[in-house]
N, CA, C and O atoms as CSV, one atom per row, in Angstrom:
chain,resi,resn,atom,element,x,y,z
A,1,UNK,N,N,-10.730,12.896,-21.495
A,1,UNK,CA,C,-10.296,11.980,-20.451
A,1,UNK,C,C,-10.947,10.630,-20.697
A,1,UNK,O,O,-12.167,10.491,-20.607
A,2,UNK,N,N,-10.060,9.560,-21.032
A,2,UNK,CA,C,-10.754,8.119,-21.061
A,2,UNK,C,C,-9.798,7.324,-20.516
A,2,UNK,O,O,-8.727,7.838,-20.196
A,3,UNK,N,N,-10.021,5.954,-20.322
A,3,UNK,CA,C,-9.510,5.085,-19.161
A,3,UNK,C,C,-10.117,5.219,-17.812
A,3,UNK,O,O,-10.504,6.279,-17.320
A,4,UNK,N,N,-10.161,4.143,-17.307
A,4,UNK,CA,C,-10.299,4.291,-15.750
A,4,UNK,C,C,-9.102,3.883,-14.841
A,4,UNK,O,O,-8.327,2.926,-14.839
A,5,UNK,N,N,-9.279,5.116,-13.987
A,5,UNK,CA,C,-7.789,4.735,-12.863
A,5,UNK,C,C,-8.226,4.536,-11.697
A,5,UNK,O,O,-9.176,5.082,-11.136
A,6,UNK,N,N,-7.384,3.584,-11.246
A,6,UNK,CA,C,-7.766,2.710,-10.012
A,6,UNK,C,C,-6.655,3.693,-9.027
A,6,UNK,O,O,-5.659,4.170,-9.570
A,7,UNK,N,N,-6.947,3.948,-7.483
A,7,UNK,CA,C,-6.376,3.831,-6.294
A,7,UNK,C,C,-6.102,2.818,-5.450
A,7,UNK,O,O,-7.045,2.273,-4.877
A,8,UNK,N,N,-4.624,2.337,-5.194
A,8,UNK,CA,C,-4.967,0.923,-4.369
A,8,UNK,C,C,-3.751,1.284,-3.238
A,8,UNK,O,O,-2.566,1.505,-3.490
A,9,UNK,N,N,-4.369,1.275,-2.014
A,9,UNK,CA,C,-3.854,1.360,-0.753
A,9,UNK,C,C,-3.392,-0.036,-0.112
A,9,UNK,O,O,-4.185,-0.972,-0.008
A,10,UNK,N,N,-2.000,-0.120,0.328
A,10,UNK,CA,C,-1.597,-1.332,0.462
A,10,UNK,C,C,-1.153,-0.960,2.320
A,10,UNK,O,O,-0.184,-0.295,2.685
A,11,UNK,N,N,-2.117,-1.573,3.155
A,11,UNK,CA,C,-1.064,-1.299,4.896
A,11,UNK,C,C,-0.907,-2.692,4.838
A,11,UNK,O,O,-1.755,-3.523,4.512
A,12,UNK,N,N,0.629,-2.925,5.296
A,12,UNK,CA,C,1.419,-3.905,5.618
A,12,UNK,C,C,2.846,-3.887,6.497
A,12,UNK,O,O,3.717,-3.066,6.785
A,13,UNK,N,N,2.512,-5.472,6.776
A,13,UNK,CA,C,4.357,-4.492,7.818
A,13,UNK,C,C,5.218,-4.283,6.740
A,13,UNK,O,O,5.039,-4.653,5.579
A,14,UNK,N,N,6.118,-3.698,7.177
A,14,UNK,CA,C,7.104,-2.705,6.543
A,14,UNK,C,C,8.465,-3.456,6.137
A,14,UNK,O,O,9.426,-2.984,5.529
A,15,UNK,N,N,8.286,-4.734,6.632
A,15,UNK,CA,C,9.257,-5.898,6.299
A,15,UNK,C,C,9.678,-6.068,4.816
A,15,UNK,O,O,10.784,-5.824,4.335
A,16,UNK,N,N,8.496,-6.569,4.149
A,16,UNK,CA,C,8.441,-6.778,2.654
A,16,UNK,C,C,8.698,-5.503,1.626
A,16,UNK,O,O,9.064,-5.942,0.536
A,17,UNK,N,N,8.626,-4.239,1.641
A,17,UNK,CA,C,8.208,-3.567,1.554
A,17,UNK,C,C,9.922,-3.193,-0.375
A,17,UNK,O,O,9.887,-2.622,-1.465
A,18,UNK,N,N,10.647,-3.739,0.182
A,18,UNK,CA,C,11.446,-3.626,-1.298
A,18,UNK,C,C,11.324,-4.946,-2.098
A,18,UNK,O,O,11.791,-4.868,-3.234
A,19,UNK,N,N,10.682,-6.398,-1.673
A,19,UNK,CA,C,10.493,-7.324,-2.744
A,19,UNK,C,C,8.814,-6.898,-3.369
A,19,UNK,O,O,8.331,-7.095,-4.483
A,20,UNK,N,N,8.287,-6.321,-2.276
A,20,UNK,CA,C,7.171,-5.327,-3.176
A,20,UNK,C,C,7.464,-4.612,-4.094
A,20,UNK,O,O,7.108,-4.789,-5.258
A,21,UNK,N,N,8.341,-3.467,-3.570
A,21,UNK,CA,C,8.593,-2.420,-4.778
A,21,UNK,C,C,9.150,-2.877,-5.730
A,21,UNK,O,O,8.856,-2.356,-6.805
A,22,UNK,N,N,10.237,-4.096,-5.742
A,22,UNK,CA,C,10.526,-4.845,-6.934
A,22,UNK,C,C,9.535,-5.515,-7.978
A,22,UNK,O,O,9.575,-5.446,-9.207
A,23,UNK,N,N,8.646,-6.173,-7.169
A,23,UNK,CA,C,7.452,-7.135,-7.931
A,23,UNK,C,C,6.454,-6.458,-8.787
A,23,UNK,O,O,5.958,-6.582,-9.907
A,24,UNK,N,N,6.379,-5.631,-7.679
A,24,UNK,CA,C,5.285,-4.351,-8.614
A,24,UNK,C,C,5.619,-3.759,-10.119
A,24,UNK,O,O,5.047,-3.832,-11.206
A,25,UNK,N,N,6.882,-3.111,-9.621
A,25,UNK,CA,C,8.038,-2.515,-10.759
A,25,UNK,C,C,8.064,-3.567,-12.120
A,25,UNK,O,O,8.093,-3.068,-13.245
A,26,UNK,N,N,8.053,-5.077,-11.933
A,26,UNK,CA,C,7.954,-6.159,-12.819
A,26,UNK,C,C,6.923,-6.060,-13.582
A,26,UNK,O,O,7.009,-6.460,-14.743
A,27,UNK,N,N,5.656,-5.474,-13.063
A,27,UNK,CA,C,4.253,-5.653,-14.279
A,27,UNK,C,C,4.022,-4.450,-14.611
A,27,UNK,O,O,3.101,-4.191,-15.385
A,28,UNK,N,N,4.823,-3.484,-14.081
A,28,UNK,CA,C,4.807,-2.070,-14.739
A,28,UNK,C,C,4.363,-0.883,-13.956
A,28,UNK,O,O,4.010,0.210,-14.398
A,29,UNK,N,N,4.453,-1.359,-12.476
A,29,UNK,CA,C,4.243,-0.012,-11.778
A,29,UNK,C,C,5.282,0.893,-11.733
A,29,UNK,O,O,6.286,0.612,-11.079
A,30,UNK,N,N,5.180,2.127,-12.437
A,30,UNK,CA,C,6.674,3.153,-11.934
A,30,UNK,C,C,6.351,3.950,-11.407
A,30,UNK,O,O,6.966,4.985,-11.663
A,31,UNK,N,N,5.484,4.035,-10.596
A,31,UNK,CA,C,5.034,5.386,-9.585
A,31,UNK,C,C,4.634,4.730,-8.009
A,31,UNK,O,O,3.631,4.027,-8.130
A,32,UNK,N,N,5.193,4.770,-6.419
A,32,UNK,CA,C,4.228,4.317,-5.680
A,32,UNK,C,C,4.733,5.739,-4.430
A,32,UNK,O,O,5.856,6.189,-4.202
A,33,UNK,N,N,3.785,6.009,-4.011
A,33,UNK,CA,C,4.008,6.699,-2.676
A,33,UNK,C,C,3.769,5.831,-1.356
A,33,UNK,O,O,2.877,5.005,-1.161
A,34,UNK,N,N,4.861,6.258,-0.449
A,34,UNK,CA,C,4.462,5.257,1.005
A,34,UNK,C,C,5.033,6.204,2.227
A,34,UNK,O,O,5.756,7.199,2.169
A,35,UNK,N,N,4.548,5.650,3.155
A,35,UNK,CA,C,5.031,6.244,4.430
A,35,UNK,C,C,4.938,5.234,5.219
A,35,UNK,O,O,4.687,4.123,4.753
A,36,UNK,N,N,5.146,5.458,6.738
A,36,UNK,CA,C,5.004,5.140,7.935
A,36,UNK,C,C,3.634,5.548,8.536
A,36,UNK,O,O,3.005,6.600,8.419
A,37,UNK,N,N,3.321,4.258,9.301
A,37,UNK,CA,C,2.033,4.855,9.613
A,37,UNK,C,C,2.056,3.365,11.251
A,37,UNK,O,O,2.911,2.570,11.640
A,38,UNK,N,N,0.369,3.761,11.783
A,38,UNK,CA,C,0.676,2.992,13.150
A,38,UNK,C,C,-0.721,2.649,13.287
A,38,UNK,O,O,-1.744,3.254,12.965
A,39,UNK,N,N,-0.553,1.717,13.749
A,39,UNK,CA,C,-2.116,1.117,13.655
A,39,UNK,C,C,-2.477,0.007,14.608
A,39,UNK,O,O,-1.662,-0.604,15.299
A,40,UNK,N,N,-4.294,-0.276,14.565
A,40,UNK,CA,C,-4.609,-1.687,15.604
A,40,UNK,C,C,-5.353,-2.298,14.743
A,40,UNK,O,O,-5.969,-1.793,13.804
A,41,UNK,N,N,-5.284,-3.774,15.170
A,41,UNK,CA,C,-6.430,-3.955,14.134
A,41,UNK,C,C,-6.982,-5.847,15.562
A,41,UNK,O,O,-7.131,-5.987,16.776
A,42,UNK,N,N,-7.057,-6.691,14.435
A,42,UNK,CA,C,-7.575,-7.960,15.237
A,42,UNK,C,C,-6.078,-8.358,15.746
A,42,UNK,O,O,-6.165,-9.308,16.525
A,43,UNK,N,N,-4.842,-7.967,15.569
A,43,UNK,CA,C,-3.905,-9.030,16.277
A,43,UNK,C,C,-3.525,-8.633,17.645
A,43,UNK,O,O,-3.482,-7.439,17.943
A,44,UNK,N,N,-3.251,-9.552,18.486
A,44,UNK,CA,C,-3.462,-9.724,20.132
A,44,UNK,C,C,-2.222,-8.582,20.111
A,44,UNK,O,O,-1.757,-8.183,19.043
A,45,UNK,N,N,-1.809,-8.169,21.243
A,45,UNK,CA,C,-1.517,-6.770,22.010
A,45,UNK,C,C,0.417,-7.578,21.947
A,45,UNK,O,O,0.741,-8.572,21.297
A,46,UNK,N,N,1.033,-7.004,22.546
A,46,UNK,CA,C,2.489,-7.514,22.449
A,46,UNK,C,C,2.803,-6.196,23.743
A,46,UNK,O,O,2.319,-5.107,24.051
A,47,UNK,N,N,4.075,-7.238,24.279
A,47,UNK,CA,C,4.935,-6.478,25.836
A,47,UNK,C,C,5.678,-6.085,25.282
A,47,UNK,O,O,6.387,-6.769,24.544
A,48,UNK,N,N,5.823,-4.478,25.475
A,48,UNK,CA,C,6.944,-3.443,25.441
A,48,UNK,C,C,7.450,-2.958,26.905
A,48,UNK,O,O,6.817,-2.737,27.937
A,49,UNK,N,N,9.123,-2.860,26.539
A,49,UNK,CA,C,9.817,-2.614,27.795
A,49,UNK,C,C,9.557,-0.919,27.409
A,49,UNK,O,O,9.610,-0.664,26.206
A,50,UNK,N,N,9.292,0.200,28.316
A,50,UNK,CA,C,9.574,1.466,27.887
A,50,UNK,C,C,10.216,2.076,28.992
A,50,UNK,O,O,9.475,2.466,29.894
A,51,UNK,N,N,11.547,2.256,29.128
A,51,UNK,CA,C,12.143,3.548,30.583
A,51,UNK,C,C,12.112,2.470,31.666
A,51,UNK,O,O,12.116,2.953,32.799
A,52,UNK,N,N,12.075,0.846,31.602
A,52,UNK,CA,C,12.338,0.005,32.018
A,52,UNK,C,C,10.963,-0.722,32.796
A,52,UNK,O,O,11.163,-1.467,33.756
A,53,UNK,N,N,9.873,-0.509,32.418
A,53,UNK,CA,C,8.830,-0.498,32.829
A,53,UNK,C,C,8.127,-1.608,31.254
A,53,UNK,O,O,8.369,-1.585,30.047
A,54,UNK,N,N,7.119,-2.538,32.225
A,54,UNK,CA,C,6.491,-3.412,30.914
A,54,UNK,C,C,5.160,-2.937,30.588
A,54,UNK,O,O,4.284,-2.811,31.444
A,55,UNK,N,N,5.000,-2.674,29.360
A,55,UNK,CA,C,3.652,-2.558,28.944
A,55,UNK,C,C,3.426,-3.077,28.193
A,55,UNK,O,O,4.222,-3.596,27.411
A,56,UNK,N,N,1.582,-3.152,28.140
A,56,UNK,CA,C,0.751,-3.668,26.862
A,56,UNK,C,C,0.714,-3.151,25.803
A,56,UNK,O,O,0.180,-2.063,26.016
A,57,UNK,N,N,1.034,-3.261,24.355
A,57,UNK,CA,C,0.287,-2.421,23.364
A,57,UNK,C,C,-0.182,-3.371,22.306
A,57,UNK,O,O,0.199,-4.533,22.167
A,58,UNK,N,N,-1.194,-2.625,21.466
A,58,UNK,CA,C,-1.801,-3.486,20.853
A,58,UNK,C,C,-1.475,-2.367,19.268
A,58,UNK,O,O,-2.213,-2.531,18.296
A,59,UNK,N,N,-0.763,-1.703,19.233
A,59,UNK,CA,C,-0.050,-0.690,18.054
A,59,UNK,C,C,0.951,-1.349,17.555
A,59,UNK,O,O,1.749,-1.961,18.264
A,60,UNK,N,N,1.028,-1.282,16.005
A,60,UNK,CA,C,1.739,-1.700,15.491
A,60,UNK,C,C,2.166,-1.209,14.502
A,60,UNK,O,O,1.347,-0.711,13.730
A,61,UNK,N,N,3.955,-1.162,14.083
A,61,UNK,CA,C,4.346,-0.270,13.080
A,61,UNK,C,C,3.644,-1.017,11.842
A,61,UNK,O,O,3.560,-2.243,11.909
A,62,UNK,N,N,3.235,-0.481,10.936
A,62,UNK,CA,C,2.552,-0.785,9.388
A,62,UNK,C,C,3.529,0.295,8.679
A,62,UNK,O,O,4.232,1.151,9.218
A,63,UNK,N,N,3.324,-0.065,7.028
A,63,UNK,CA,C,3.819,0.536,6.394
A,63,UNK,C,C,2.205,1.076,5.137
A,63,UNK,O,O,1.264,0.359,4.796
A,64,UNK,N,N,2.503,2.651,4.733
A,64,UNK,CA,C,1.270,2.483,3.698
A,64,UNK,C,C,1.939,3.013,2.223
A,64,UNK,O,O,2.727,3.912,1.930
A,65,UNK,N,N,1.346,2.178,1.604
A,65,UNK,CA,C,1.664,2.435,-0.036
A,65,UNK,C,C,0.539,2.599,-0.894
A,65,UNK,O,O,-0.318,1.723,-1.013
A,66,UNK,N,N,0.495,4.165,-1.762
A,66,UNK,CA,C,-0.557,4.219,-2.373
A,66,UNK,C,C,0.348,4.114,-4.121
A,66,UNK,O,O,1.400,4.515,-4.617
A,67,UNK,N,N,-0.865,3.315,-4.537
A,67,UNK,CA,C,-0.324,3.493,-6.467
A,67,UNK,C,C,-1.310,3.849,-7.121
A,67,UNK,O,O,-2.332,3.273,-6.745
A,68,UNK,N,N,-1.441,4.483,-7.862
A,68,UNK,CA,C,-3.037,4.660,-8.577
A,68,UNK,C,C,-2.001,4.365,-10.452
A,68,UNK,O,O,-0.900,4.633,-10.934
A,69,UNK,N,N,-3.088,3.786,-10.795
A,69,UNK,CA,C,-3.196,3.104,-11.795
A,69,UNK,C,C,-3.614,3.188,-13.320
A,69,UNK,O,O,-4.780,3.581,-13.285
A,70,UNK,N,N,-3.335,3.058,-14.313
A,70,UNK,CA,C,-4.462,2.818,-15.420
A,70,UNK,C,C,-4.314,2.623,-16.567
A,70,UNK,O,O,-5.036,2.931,-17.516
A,71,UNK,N,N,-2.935,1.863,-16.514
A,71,UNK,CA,C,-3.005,1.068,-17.830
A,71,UNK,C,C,-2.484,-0.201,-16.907
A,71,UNK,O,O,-2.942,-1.246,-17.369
A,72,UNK,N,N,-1.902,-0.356,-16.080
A,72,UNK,CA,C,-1.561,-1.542,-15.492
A,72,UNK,C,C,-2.902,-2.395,-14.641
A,72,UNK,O,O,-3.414,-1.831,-13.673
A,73,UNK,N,N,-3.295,-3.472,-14.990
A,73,UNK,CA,C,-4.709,-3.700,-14.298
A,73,UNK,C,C,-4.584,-3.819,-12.869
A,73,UNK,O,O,-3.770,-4.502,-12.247
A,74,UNK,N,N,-5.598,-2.984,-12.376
A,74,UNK,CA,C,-6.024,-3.422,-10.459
A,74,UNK,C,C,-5.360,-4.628,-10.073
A,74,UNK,O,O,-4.386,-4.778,-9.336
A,75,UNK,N,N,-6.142,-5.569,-10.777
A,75,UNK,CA,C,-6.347,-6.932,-10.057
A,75,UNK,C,C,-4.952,-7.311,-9.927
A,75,UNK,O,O,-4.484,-7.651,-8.840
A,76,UNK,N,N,-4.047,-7.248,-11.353
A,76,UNK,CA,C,-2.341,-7.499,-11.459
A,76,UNK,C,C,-1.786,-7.016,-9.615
A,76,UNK,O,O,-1.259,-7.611,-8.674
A,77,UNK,N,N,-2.260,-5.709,-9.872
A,77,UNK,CA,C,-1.506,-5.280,-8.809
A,77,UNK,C,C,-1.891,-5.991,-7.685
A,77,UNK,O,O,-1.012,-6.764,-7.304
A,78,UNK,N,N,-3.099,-5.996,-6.898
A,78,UNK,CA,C,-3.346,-6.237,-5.932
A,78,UNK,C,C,-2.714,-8.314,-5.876
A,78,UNK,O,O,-2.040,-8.893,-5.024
A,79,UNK,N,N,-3.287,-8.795,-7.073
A,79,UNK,CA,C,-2.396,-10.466,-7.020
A,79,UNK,C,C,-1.054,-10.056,-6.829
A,79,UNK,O,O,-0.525,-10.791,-5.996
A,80,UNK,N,N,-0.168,-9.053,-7.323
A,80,UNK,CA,C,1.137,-9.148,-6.994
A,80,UNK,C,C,1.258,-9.090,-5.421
A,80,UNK,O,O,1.625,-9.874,-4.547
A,81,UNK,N,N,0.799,-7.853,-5.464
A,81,UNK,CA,C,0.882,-7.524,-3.360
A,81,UNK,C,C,0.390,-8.640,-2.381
A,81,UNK,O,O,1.194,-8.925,-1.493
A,82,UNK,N,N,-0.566,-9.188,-2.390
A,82,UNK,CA,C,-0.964,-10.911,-2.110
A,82,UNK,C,C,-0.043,-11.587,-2.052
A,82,UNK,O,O,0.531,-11.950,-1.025
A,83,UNK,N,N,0.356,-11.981,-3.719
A,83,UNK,CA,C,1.555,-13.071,-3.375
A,83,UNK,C,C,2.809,-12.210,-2.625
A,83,UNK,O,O,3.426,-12.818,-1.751
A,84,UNK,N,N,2.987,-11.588,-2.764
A,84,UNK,CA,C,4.250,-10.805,-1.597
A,84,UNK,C,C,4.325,-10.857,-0.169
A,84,UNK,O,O,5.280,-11.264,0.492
A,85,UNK,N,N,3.223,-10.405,0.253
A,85,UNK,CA,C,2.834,-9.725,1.541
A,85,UNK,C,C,2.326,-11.363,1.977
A,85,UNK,O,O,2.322,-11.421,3.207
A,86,UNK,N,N,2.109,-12.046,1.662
A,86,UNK,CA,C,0.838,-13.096,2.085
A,86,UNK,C,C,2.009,-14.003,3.024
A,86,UNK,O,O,3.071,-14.437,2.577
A,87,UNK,N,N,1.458,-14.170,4.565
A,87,UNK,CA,C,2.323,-15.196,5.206
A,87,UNK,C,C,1.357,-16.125,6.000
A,87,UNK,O,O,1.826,-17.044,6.670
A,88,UNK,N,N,0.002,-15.898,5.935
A,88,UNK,CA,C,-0.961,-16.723,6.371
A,88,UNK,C,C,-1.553,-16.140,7.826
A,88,UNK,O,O,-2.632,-16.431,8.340
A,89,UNK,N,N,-0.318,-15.049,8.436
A,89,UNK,CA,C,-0.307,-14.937,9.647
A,89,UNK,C,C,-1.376,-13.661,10.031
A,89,UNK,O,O,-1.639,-13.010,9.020
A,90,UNK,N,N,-1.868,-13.293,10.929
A,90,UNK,CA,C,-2.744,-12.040,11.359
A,90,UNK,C,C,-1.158,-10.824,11.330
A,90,UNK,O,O,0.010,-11.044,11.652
A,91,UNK,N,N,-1.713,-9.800,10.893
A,91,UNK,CA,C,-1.360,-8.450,10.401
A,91,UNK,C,C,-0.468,-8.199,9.023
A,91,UNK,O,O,0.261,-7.271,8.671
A,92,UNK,N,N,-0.910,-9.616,8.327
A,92,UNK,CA,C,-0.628,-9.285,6.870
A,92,UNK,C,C,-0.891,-8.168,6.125
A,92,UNK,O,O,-0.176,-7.785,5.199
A,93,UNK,N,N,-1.930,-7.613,6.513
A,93,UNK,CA,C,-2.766,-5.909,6.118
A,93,UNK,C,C,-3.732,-6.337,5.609
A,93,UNK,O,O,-4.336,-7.379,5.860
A,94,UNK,N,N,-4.043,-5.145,4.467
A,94,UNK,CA,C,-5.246,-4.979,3.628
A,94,UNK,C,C,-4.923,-4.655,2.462
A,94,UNK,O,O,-3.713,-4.508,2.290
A,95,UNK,N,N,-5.683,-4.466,1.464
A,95,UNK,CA,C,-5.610,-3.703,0.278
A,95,UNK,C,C,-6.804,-2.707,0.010
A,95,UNK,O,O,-7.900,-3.151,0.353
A,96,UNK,N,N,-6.795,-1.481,-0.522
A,96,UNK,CA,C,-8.087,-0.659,-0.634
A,96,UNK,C,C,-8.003,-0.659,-1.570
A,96,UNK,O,O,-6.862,-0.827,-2.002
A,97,UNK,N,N,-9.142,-0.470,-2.571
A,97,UNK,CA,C,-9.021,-0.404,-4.266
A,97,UNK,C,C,-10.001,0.684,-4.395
A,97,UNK,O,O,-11.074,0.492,-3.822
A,98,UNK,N,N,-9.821,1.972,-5.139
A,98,UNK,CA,C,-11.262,2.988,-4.633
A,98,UNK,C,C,-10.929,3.848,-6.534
A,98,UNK,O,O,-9.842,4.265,-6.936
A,99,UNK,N,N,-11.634,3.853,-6.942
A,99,UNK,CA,C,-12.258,4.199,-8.433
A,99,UNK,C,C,-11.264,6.278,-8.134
A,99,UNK,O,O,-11.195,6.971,-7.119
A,100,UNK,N,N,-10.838,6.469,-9.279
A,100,UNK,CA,C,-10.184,7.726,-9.253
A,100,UNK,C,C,-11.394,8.523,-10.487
A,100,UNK,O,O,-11.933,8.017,-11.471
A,101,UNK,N,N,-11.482,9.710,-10.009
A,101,UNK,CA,C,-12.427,9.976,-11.025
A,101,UNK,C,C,-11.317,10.980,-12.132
A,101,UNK,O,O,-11.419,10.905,-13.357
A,102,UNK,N,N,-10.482,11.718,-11.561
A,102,UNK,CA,C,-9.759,12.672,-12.671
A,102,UNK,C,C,-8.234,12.928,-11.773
A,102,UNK,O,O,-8.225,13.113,-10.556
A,103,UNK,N,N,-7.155,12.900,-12.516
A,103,UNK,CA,C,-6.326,13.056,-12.267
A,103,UNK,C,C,-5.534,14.250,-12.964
A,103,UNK,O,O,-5.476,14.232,-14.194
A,104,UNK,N,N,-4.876,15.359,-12.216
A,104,UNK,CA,C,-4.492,16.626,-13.123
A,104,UNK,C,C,-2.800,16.770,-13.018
A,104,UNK,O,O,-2.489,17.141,-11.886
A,105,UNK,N,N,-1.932,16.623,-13.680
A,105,UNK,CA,C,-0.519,17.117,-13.798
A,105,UNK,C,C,-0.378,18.690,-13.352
A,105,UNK,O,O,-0.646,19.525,-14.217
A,106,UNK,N,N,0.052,19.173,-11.971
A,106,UNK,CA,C,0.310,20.412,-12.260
A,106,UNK,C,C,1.257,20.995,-13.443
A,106,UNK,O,O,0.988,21.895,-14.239
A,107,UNK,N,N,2.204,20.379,-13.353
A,107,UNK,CA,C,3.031,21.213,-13.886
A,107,UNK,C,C,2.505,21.441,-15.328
A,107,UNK,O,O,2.345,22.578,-15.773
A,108,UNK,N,N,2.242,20.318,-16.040
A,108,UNK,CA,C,1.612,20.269,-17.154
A,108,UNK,C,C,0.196,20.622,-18.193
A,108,UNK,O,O,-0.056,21.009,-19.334
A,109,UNK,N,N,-0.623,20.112,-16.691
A,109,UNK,CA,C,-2.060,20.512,-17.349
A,109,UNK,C,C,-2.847,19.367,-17.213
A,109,UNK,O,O,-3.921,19.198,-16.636
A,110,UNK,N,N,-1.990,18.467,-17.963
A,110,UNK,CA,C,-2.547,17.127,-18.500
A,110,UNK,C,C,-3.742,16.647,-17.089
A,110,UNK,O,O,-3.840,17.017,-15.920
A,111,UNK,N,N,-4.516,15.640,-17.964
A,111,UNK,CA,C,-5.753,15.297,-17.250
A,111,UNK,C,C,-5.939,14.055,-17.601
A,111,UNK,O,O,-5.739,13.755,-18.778
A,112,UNK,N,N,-6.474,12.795,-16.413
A,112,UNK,CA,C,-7.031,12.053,-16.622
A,112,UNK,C,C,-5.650,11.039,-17.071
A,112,UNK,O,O,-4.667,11.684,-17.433
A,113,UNK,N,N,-5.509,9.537,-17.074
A,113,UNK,CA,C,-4.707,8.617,-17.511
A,113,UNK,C,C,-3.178,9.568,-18.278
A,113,UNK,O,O,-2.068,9.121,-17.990
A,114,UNK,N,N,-3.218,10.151,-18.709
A,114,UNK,CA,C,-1.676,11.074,-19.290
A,114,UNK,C,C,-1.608,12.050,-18.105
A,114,UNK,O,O,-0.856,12.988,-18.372
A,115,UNK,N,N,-1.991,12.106,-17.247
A,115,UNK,CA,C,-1.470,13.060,-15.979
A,115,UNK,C,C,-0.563,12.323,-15.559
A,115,UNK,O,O,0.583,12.745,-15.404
A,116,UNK,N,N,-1.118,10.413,-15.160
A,116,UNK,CA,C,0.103,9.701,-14.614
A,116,UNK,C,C,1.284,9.752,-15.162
A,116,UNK,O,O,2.227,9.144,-14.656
């Protein structure tokens, strides 16, 4: 096993989320997993009508995308997701970047950078 593979967690709204998968796809990502996910963070609360009634919430739909990495560099990725995602505004997201120590192919065997 040689190379190092990166994990990079992308929460963002869910807006951008195919000129991402395009941009990414451009420097050579072909693998990303994502879901739906819900979250709070620093941006102020927003009025929801629910069953005709107004409320506060401070929840917000996000979207999460994980890619793990290792021949395509971290940094590529995370500058791509930046320039994408970036609108200056509060709940642009985050990025997580967290060191992978071994990666295993079931079906295959394979280990480490050829698992991806």
């Amino acid at each position: 096993m040689s190379g190092q593979m990166y994990k990079v967690e992308i929460v963002t709204r869910p807006t951008n989320f195919e000129k991402l998968k395009t941009e990414l796809a451009k420097i050579g990502v072909t693998s990303i997993t994502f879901y739906n996910v819900h979250g709070c963070g620093l941006q102020k609360g927003h009025t929801e009508l629910y069953r005709g009634v107004k409320r506060e919430s401070n929840v917000y739909e996000r979207l999460k995308v994980e890619i793990v990495v290792s021949k395509v560099p971290v940094e590529k990725v995370a500058e791509t997701a930046q320039n994408v995602l970036k609108t200056g505004e509060p709940g642009d997201g985050k990025i997580f970047i967290y060191e992978i120590k071994n990666t295993i192919n079931i079906r295959t065997g394979e280990e480490g950078p050829d698992a991806l």
